[in-house]
C-alpha positions as protocol buffer text, in pm:
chain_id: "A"
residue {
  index: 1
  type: UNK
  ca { x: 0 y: 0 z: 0 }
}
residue {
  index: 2
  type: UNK
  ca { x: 129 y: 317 z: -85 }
}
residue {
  index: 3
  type: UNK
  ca { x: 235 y: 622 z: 143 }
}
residue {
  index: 4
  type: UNK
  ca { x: 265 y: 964 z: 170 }
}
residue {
  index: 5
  type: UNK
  ca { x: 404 y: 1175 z: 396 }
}
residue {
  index: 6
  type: UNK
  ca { x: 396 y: 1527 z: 416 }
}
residue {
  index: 7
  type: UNK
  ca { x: 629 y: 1755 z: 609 }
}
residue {
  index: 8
  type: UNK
  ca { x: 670 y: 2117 z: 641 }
}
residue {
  index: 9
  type: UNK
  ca { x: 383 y: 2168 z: 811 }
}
residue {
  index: 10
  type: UNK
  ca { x: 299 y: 2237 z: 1201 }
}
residue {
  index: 11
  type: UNK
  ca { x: 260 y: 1888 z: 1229 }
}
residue {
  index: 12
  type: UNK
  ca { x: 305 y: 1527 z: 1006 }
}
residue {
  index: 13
  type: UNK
  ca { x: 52 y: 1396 z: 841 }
}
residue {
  index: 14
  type: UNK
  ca { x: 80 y: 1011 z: 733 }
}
residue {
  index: 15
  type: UNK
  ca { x: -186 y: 938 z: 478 }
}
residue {
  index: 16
  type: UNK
  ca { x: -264 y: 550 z: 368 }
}
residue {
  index: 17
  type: UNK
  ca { x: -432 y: 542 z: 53 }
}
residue {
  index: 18
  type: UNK
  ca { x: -579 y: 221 z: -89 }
}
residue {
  index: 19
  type: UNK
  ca { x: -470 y: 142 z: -425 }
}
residue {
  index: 20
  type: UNK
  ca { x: -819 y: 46 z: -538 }
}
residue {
  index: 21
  type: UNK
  ca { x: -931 y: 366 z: -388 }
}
residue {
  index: 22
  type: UNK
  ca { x: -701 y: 557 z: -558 }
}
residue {
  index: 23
  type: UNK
  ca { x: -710 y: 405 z: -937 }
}
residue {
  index: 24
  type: UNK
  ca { x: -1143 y: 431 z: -911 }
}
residue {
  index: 25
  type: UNK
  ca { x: -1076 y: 796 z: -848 }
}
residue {
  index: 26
  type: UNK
  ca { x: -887 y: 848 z: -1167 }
}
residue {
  index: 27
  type: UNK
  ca { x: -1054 y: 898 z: -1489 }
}
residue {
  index: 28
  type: UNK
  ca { x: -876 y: 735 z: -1832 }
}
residue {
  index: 29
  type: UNK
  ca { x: -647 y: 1014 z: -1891 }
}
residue {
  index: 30
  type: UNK
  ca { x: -496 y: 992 z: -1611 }
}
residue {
  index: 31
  type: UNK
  ca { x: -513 y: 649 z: -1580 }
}
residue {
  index: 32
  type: UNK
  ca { x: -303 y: 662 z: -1890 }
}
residue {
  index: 33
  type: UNK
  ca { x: -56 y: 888 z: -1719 }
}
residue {
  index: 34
  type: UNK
  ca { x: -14 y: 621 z: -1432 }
}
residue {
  index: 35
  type: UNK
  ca { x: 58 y: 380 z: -1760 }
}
residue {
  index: 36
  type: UNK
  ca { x: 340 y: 557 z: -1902 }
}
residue {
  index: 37
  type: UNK
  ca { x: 469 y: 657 z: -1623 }
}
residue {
  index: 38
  type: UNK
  ca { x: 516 y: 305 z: -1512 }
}
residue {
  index: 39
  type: UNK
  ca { x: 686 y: 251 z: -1898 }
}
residue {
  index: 40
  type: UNK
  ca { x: 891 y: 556 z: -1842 }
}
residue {
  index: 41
  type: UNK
  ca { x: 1054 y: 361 z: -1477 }
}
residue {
  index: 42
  type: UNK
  ca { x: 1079 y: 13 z: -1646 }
}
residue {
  index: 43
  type: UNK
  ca { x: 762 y: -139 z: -1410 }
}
residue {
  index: 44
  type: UNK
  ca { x: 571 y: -192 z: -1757 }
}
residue {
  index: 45
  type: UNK
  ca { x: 687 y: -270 z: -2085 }
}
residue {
  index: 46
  type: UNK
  ca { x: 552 y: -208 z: -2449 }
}
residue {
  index: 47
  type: UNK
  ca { x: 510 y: -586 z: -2473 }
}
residue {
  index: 48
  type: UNK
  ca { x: 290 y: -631 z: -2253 }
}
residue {
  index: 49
  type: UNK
  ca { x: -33 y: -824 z: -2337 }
}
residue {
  index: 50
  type: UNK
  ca { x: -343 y: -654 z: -2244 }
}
residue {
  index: 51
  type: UNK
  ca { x: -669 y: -839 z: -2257 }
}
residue {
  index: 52
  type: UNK
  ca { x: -1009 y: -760 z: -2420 }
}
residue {
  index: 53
  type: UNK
  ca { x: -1177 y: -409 z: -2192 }
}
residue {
  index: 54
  type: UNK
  ca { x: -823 y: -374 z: -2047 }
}
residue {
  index: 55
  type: UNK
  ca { x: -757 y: 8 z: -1965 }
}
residue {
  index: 56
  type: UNK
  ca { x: -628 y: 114 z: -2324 }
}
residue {
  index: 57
  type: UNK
  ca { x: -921 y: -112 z: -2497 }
}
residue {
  index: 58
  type: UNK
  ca { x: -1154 y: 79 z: -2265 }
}
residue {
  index: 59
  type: UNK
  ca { x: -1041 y: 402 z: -2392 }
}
residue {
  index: 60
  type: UNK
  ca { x: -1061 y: 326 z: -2730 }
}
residue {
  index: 61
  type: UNK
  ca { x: -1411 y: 200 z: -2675 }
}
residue {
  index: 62
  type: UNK
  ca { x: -1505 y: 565 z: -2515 }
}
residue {
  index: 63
  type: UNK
  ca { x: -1349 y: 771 z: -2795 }
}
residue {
  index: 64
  type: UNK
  ca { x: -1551 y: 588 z: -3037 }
}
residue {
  index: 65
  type: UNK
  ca { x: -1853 y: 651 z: -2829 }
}
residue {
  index: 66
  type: UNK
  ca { x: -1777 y: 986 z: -2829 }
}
residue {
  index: 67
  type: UNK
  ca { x: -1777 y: 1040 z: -3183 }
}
residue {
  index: 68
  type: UNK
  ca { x: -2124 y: 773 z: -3223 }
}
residue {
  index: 69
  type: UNK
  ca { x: -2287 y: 1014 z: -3029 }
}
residue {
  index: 70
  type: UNK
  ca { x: -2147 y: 1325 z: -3173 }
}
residue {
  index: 71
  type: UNK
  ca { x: -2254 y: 1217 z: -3513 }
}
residue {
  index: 72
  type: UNK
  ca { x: -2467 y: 1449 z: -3636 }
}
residue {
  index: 73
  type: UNK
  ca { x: -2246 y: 1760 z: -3597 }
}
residue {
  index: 74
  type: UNK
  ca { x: -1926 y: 1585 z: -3751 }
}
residue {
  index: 75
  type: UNK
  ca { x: -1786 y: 1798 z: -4052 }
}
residue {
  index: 76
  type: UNK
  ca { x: -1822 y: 1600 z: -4391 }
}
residue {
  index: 77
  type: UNK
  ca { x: -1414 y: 1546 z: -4339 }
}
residue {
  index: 78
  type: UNK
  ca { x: -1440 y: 1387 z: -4070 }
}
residue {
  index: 79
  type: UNK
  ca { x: -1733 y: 1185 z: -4143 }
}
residue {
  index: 80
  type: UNK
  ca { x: -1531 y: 1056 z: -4463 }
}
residue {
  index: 81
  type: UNK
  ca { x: -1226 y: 987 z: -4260 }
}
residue {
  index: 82
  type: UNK
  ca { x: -1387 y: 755 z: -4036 }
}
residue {
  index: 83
  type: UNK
  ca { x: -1533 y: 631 z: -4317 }
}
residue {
  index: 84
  type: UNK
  ca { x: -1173 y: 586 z: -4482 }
}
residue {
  index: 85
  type: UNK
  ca { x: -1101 y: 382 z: -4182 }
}
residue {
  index: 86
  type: UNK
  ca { x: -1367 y: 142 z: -4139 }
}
residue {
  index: 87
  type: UNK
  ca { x: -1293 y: 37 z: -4496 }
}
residue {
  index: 88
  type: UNK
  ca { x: -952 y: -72 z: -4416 }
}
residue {
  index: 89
  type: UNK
  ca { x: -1114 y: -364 z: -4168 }
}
């Protein structure tokens, strides 16, 4: 479990955060933060298998939910561009 102190002050203060507690707090961003900063300090590496709805899956699956919802007030670009995509699977 992780720990933080913090000094300077009047007095200490020890704080115990749960690491559950912590990651549900965190939205995908900066869950992706947490992701490279692990790859940044060796912890992780780009070879990594990540299953089906792991974190980076997820966040694909919200962007794309994001723009299915968004539809109707997509330029004619970037309606053709995702359109240029699709094709390619």
């Amino acid at each position: 479990m992780p720990r933080f102190n913090e000094y300077d002050l009047d007095f200490d203060i020890d704080v115990n955060i749960s690491v559950n507690d912590f990651l549900s707090e965190c939205d995908s961003h900066e869950i992706n933060d947490i992701i490279n900063w692990l790859k940044r300090n060796g912890e992780l590496s780009n070879n990594d298998v990540w299953e089906a709805n792991s974190l980076p899956h997820e966040m694909f699956l919200e962007t794309v939910d994001k723009i299915a919802q968004n539809y109707y007030i997509l330029s004619n670009e970037e309606q053709e561009l995702i359109e240029k995509i699709a094709k390619r699977f």
